[in-house]
Structure formats: structure tokens, C-alpha cells
C-alpha positions in Angstrom: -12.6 -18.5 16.0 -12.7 -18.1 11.9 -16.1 -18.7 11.9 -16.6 -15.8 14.8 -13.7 -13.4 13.1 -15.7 -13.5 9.7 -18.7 -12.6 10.8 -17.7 -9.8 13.0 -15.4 -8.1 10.1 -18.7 -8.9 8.0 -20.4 -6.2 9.8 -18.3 -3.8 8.9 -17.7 -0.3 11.3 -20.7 0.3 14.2 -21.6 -1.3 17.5 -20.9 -4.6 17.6 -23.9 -7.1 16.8 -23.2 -10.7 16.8 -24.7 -12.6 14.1 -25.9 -16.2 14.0 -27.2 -16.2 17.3 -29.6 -19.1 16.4 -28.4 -20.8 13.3 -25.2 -20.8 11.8 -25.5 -20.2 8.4 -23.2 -21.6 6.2 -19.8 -20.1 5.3 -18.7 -20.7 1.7 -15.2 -20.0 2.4 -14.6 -21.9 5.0 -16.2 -25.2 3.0 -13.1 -24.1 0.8 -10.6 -27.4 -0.2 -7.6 -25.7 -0.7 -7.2 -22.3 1.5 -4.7 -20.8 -1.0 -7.4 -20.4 -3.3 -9.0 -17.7 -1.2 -5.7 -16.2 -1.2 -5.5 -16.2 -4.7 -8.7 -14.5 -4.9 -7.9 -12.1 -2.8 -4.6 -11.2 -4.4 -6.6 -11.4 -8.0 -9.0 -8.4 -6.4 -5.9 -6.2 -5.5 -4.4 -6.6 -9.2 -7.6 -6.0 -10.8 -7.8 -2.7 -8.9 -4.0 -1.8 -9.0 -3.4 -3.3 -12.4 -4.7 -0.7 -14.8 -2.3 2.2 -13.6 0.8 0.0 -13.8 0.3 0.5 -17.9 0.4 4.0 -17.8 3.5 6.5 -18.0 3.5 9.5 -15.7 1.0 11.9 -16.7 1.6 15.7 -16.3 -2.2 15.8 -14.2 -0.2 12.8 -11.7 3.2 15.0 -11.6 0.8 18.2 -10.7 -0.6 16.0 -8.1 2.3 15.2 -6.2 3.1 19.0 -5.9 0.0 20.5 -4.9 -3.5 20.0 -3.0 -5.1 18.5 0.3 -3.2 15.8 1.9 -5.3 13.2 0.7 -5.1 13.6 -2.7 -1.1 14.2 -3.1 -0.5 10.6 -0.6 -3.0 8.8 -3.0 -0.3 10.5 -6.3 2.4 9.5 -4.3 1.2 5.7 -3.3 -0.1 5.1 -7.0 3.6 6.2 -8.4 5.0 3.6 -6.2 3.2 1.2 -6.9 3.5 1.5 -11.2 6.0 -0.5 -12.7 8.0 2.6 -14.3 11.7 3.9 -13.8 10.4 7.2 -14.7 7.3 7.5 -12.2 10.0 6.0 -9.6 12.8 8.8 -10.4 10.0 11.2 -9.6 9.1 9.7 -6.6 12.9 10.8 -5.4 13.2 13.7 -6.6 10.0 14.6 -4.7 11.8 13.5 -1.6 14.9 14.9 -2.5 14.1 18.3 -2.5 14.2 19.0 -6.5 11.0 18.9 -7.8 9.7 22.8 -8.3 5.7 23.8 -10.0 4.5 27.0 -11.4 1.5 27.0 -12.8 0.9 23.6 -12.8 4.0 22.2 -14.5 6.7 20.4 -12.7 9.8 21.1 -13.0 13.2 19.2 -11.6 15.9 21.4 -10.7 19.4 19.7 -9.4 22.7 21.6 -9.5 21.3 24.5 -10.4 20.2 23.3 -13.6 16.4 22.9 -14.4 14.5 20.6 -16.8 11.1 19.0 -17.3 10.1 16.6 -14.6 8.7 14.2 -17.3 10.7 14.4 -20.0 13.7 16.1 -19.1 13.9 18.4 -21.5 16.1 21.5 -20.4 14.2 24.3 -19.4 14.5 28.0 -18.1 12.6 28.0 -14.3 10.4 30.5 -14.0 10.9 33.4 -11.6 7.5 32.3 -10.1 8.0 29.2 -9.6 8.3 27.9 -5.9 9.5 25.1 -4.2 7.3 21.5 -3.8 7.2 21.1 0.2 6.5 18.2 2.6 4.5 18.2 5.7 5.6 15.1 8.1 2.6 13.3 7.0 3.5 13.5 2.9 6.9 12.7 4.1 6.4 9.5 6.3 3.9 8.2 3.4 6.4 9.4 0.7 8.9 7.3 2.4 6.9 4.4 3.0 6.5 4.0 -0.7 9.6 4.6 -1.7 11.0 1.4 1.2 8.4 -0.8 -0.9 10.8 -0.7 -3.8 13.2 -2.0 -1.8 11.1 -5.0 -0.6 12.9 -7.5 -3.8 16.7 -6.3 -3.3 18.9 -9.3 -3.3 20.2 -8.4 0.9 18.5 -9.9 3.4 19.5 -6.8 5.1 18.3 -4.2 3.1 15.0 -6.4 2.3 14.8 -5.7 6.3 15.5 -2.3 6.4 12.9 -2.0 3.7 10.1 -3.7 5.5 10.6 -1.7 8.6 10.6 2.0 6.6 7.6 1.2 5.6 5.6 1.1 8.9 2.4 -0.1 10.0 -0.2 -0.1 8.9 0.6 0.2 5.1 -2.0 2.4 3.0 -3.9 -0.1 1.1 -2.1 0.8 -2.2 0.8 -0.5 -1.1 -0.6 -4.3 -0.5 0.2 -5.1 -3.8 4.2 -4.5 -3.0 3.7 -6.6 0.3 1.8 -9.4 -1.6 4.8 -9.3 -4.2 7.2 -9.6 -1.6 5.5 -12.8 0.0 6.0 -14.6 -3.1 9.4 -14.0 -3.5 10.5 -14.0 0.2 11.7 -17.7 2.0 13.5 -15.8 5.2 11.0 -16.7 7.8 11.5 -13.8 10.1 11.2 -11.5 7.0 8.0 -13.4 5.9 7.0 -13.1 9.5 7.3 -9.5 9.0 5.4 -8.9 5.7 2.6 -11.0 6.9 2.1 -9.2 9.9 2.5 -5.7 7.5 -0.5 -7.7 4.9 -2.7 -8.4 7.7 -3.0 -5.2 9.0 -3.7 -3.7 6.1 -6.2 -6.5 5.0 -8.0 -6.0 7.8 -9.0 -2.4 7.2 -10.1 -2.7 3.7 -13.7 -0.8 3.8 -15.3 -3.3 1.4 -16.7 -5.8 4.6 -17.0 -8.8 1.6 -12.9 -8.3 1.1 -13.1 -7.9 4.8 -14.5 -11.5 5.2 -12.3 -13.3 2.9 -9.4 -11.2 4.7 -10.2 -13.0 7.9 -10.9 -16.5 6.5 -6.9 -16.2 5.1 -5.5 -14.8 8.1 -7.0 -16.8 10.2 -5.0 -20.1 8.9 -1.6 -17.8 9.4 1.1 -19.4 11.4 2.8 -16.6 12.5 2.4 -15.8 15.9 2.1 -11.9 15.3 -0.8 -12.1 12.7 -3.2 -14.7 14.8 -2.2 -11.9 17.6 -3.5 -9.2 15.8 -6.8 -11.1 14.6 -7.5 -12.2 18.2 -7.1 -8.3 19.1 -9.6 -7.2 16.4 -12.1 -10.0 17.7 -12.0 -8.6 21.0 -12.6 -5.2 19.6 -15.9 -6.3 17.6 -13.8 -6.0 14.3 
């Protein structure tokens, strides 16, 4: 079935094809010794690409981002925020979802209690006349809230570790793995590891890169939780 499930997530999006119709050829991964080396790769990929923006501090282009543009582009600010390891970027993230946050011409303000200051730095300031409100659509809101469960995913309760996992629905965006990977480390409640292995798979399995996508499968594919070896057998009869 590994062998199968690789080969079909290989392919990437488009009709199905089956490969290795004749020969099988050879599948590095799976002549692996120790599986939780692929893991480890795998997890190395997602901090090379995630680890560069956990060094920076909010940046007034990242604050404007959050406030205005296409969908798109404000869920990417949003998720990239969540995932930096910074109080400030964090504080932002609430404020967004609080209500507070106001822009005029590109520079984002934080207003609570009638008092205004500078999003970043808060430094009191005088809010223009012009300035207008920072909305959410139910998209940004259900992603905004999403990221904002993954900081929950190390609190000391059980409990709220659960609530945490749950607000975060399924499937993740991708920039969110890194949380969920996090997470697995830390967590020894089986039904919550359960939980964040079935939220990881998902979300491995619908990285565009169809090399990730392989290595995905090999590690998934040695799960033992019933949900996850579920979901794989569900993309295999879909044609990956």
C-alpha cells in the first residue's frame, strides 16, 4: 500500500496514471532503517521554509498586510504572524480579531478605550479622521482564528490543549504545520496525538511539491492511528 500511495501522490494533480506497471523501480525511502529519519527530514524542510521569518519583528509592510488587500494575501500575513516566535506579532494577531486595529494610509493603528496608539510600537497617537476600521470577512475570520488556536496547542490543560486542536479545523493551511509538528513533540495524551496527527496528515498530504508529497506518504503510511491510515486509504482511492 506504501509503495502504491507514493507513487500516486508522486504524480501530483491530473488523471490518474499508475506507474510501475512493469518494473517496480526502487524506492529509496522505503529501503529507509529507521522511518523517523524521513520524519525528521520532513520536519527539517518545514523549518527551513518557516524558520527565517521567526527572526524578524513585525514589520510595518506585514501590519499593512493584515489590514488590507485580496484574501490571499492578508490569510498568508495572518498565518506567517502566527507562526513567528514574537509576543508583539501575537498581540497583533488579537487585536486584529478583536476589533482594534484601524489603517489610514497604510499605517496601523490600535485603538482600545477610546484611546489610539501605534500598532507596532505603541506609541500614543492622534487617529486620523480618515482612518477606517480593519474588517473581517468569514473567511479571514475562520483562518484568523485558526492561527490564533495554534498558540494554544502547548498550554499546560489537557483541556484547553483540546479546545485548541479543534479551533483550528481541518485542513490546516500549510503554514501552520510547523505548530502541529511542535505540538507532536510535546504531546503524550494519545487521543490528543490522535488528533494532531490526523490535523498533520491532512495537511501533508496537500503540499504542492509531489517530492514532499512522496516522503509525506512514506511517513504516514507507518501511522498507527486509525484516522490517519483512514484518510491515506481515501486519497488512494481517489488517485492521490
Amino acid at each position: 500500500m506504501r509503495r502504491r500511495l507514493a507513487s500516486l501522490l508522486w504524480q501530483g494533480p491530473g488523471p490518474r496514471r499508475f506507474r510501475g506497471m512493469g518494473r517496480c523501480e526502487p524506492n529509496p525511502l522505503a529501503q529507509t532503517r529507521w522511518p523517523g529519519l524521513i520524519a525528521l527530514r520532513w520536519l527539517g524542510g518545514v523549518l527551513a521554509l518557516a524558520l527565517p521569518g521567526l527572526a524578524l519583528a513585525v514589520t510595518p509592510q506585514q501590519a499593512a498586510a493584515l489590514a488590507q488587500g485580496e484574501n490571499t494575501q492578508r490569510i498568508e500575513a495572518i498565518t506567517t504572524l502566527a507562526a513567528a516566535d514574537d509576543p508583539a506579532a501575537h498581540a497583533l494577531l488579537r487585536a486584529l480579531r478583536d476589533g482594534e486595529l484601524w489603517m489610514d494610509d497604510g499605517h496601523v493603528y490600535r485603538v482600545r478605550g477610546g484611546v489610539a496608539v501605534d500598532a507596532l510600537s505603541d506609541t500614543p497617537r492622534v487617529l486620523p479622521a480618515t482612518a477606517r476600521q480593519v474588517a473581517l470577512n468569514n473567511r479571514l475570520r475562520r483562518s484568523l482564528d485558526a492561527a490564533l488556536a495554534a498558540q494554544g496547542l502547548g498550554a499546560a490543560d489537557p483541556a484547553a490543549r483540546a479546545r485548541a486542536i479543534d479551533a483550528m479545523g481541518n485542513p490546516i493551511a500549510p503554514e501552520l504545520l510547523l505548530a502541529v509538528e511542535r505540538a507532536l513533540l510535546r504531546e503524550r495524551l494519545p487521543q490528543l496525538r490522535g488528533k494532531l496527527e490526523l490535523l498533520r496528515a491532512s495537511a501533508l498530504l496537500r503540499v504542492p511539491e509531489p517530492g514532499r508529497r512522496r516522503e509525506a506518504a512514506e511517513v504516514l503510511a507507518g501511522s498507527d492511528q486509525p484516522a490517519v491510515r483512514a484518510l491515506l486509504a481515501e486519497r488512494l482511492a481517489d488517485g492521490g
